[in-house]
C-alpha positions as CSV (number, residue, x, y, z in Angstrom):
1,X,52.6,113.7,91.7
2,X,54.3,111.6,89.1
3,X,51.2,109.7,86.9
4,X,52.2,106.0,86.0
5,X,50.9,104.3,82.8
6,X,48.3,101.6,84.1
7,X,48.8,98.4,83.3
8,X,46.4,95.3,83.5
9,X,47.5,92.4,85.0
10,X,49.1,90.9,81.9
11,X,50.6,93.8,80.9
12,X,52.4,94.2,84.6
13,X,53.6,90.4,84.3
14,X,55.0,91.3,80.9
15,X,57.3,94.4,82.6
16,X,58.2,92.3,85.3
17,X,60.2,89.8,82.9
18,X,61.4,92.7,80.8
19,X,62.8,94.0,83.8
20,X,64.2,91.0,84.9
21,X,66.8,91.8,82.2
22,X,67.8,94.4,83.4
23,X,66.3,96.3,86.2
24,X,68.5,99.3,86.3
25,X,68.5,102.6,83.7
26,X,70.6,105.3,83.3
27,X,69.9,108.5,82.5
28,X,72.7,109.8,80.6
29,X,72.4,114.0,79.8
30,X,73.2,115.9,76.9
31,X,75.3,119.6,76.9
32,X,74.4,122.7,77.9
33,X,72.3,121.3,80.6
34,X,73.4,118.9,83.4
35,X,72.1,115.8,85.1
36,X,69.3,117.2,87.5
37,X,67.5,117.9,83.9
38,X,66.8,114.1,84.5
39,X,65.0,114.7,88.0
40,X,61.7,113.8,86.6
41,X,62.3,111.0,84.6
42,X,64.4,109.7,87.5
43,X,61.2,109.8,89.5
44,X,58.9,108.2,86.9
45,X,61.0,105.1,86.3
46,X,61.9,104.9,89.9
47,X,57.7,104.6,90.7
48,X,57.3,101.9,88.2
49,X,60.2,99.7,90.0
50,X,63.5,100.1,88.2
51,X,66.6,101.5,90.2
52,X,67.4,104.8,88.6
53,X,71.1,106.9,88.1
54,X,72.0,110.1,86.2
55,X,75.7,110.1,86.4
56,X,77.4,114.1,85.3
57,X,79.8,114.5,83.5
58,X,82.9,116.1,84.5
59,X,82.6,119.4,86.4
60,X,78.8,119.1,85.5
61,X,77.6,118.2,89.2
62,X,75.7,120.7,91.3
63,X,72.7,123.1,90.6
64,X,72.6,124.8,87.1
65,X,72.2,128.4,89.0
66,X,75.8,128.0,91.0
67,X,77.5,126.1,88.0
68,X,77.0,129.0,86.2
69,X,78.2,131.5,89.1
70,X,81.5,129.0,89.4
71,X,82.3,127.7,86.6
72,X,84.1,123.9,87.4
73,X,87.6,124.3,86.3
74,X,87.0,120.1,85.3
75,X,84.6,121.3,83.0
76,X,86.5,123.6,81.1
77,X,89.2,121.0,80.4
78,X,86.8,118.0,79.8
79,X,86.6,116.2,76.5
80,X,84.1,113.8,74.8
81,X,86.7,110.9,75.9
82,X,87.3,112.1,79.3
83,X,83.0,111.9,79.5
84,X,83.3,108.4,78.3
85,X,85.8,107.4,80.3
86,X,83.4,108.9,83.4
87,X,80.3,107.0,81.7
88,X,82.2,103.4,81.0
89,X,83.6,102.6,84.6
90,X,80.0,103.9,86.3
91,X,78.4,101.1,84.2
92,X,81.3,99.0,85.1
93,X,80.0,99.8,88.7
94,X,77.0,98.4,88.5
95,X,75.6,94.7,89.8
96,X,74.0,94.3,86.1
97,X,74.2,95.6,82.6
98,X,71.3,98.2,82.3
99,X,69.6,100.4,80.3
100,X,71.2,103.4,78.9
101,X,68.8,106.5,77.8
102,X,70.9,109.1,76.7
103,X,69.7,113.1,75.6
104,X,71.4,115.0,72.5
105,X,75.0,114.1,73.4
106,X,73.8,111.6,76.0
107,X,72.2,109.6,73.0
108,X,75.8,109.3,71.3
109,X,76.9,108.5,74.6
110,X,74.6,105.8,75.0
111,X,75.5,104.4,71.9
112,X,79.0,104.1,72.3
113,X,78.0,102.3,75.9
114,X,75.5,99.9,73.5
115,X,78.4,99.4,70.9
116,X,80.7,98.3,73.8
117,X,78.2,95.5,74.7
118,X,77.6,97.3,78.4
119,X,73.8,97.9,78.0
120,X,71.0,95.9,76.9
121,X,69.0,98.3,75.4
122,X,69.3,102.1,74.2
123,X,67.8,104.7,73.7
124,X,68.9,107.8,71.7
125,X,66.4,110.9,72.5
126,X,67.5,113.6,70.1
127,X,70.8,112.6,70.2
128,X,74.1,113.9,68.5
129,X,75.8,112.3,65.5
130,X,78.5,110.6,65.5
131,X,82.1,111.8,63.9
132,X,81.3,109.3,60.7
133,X,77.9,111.1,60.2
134,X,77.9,114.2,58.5
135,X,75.3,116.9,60.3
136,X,73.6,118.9,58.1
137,X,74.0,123.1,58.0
138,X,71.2,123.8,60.4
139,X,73.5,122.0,63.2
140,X,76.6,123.9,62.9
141,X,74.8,126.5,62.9
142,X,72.9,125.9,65.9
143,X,75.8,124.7,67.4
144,X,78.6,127.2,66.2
145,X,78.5,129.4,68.9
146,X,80.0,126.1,70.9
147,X,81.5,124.7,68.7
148,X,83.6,127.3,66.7
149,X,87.0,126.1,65.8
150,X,88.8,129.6,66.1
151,X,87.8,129.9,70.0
152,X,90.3,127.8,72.0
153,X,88.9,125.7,74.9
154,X,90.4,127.7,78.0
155,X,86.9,129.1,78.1
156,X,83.6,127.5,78.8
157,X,80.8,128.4,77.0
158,X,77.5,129.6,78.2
159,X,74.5,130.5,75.6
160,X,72.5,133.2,75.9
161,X,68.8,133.2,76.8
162,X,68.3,134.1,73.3
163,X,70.3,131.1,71.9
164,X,68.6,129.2,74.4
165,X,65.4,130.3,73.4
166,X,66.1,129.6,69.7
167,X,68.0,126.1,70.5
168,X,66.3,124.1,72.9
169,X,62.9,126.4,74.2
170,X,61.8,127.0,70.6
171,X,58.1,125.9,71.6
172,X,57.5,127.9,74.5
173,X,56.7,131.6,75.3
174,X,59.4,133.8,75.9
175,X,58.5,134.0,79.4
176,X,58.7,129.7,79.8
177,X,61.9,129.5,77.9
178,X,63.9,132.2,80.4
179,X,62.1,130.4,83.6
180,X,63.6,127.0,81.9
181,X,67.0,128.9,81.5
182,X,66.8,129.9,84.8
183,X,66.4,126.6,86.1
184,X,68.4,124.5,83.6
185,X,71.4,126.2,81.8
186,X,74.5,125.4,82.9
187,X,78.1,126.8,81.0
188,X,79.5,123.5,78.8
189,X,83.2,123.0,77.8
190,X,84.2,123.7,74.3
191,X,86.5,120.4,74.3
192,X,83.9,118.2,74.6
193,X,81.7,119.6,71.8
194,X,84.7,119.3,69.4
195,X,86.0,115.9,70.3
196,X,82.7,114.6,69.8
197,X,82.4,116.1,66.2
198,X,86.0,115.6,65.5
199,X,87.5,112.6,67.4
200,X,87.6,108.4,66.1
201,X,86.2,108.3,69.6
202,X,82.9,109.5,68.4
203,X,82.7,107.2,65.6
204,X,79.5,104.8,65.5
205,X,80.3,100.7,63.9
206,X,77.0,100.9,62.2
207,X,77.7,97.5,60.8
208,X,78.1,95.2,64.4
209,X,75.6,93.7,65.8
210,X,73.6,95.0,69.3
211,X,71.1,95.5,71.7
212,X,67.8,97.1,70.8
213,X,67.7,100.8,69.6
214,X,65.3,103.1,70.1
215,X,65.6,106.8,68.2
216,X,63.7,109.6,69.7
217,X,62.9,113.1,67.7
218,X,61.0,115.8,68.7
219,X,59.4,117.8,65.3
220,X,60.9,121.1,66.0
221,X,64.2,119.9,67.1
222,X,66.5,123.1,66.1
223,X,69.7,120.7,66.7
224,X,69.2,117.9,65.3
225,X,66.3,118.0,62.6
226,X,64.4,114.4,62.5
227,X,65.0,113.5,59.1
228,X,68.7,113.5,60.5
229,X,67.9,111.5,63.3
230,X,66.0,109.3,61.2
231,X,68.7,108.9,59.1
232,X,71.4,108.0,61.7
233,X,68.8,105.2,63.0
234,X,69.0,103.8,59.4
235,X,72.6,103.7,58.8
236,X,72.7,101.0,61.7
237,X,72.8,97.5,59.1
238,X,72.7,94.5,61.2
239,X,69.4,92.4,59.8
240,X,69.1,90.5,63.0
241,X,69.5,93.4,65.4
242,X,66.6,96.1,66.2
243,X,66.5,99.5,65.2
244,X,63.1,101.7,65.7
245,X,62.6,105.4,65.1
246,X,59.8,107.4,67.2
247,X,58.9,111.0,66.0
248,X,57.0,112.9,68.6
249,X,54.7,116.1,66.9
250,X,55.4,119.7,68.3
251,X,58.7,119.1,70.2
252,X,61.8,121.2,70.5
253,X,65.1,119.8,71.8
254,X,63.8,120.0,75.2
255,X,61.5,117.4,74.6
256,X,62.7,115.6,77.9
257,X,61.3,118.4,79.7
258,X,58.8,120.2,78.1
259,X,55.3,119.9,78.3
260,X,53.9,116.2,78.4
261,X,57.8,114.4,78.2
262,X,55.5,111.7,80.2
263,X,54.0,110.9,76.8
264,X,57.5,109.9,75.8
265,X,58.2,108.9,78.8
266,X,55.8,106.4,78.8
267,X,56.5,105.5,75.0
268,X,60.0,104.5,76.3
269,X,58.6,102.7,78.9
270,X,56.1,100.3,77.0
271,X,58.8,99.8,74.2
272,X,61.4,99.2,77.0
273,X,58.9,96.0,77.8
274,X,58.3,95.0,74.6
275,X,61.8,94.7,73.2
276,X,63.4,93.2,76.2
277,X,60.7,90.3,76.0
278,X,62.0,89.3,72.6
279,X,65.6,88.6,73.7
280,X,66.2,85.2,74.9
């Protein structure tokens, strides 16, 4: 059973005009996992009212247990731009510009989508930096094992329940972190994690104007540290756009889908409303 934040009557009129600008989200996920990690999210926004998508990536589609089995040849040869071009024409789809969420890669993802003017809000949950951002030395590390330069891309790769455990499961028992693996890892394509880091195609404009931001960390992030997240939130300059930065105690990487992601769920949620009242 999904719990819903309550709302009294006030605060329900006040979503129903956020959401009259935009009453559609999409989830957008992150690598080394695939779309269904969004299941539960896609049910939690879908009970409050909002229509709800979680496009894949290329290759991605399918349940983490037989994407690992058969690897997608489309995986293996997809790149950063080949999952944004994927990602712009499925919000070109739509009836209405909506809200992008976006996890680790998904949260650069977003971005780019916010940049382009397709959203109109975003929000970043542990996500990636972009090409003009330096990462510090505990993210190539994390992510060497992906992202090494002297392993061509003809390969996918596919971590370890150890570098699983270490990367995104970090606050869980051993025994959580492999049932998570079991139920969430899928292989990811080399290509993609290098273009992002090493393509103009990753790059952020931290100078234009756009829609609301939101930036999401979890504590014990072992990607993406927050004082690194909290630093790509504050390279964004415009003085008349908004730009917030949330910090959530005790989360790894998998904050999404760890124990309580309501609680940010429902952070997201109650910002969602309150930004989206102050655009005219």
């Amino acid at each position: 059973m999904i719990k819903i934040v309550k709302f009294n009557s006030l605060q329900s009129a006040y979503m129903e005009t956020a959401k009259q600008k935009s009453n559609i989200i999409v989830f957008i996920h992150g690598l080394f996992l695939n779309n269904e990690s969004w299941t539960e999210w896609k049910n939690y926004f879908e009970a409050i009212g909002y229509t709800v998508y979680a496009p894949a990536y290329p290759g991605h589609t399918g349940n983490p247990v037989s994407l690992r089995a058969n690897i997608d040849p489309e995986l293996i040869t997809a790149g950063f731009t080949d999952v944004m071009n994927v990602m712009n024409s499925f919000v070109d789809s739509l009836s209405e510009k909506p809200i992008v969420i976006g996890h680790s890669m998904g949260g650069l993802v977003a971005q780019k989508l916010a940049e382009a003017g397709k959203a109109v809000a975003c929000v970043s949950i542990d996500g990636a930096p972009p090409k003009n951002v330096m990462p510090p030395f505990t993210t190539i590390k994390t992510t060497w094992p992906a992202l090494n330069i002297f392993k061509n891309n003809s390969h996918a790769y596919l971590g370890t329940r150890k570098w699983y455990r270490k990367s995104f499961f970090n606050t869980v028992s051993e025994e959580e972190s492999n049932s998570f693996y079991e139920k969430h890892a899928v292989p990811e394509s080399r290509k993609i994690v290098k273009e992002s880091a090493f393509s103009s195609a990753s790059k952020i404009n931290f100078k234009k104007p756009h829609v609301p931001l939101l930036f999401i960390s979890g504590e014990m992030d072992a990607f993406f540290p927050p004082g690194f997240i909290k630093k790509i939130a504050g390279m964004y300059s415009d003085k008349n756009s908004i730009v917030q930065f949330k910090m959530f105690e005790k989360r790894s990487h998998f904050i999404c889908g760890e124990k309580n992601w309501m609680q940010v769920a429902d952070y997201i949620n109650i910002w969602l409303c309150d930004v989206l009242n102050k655009i005219k």
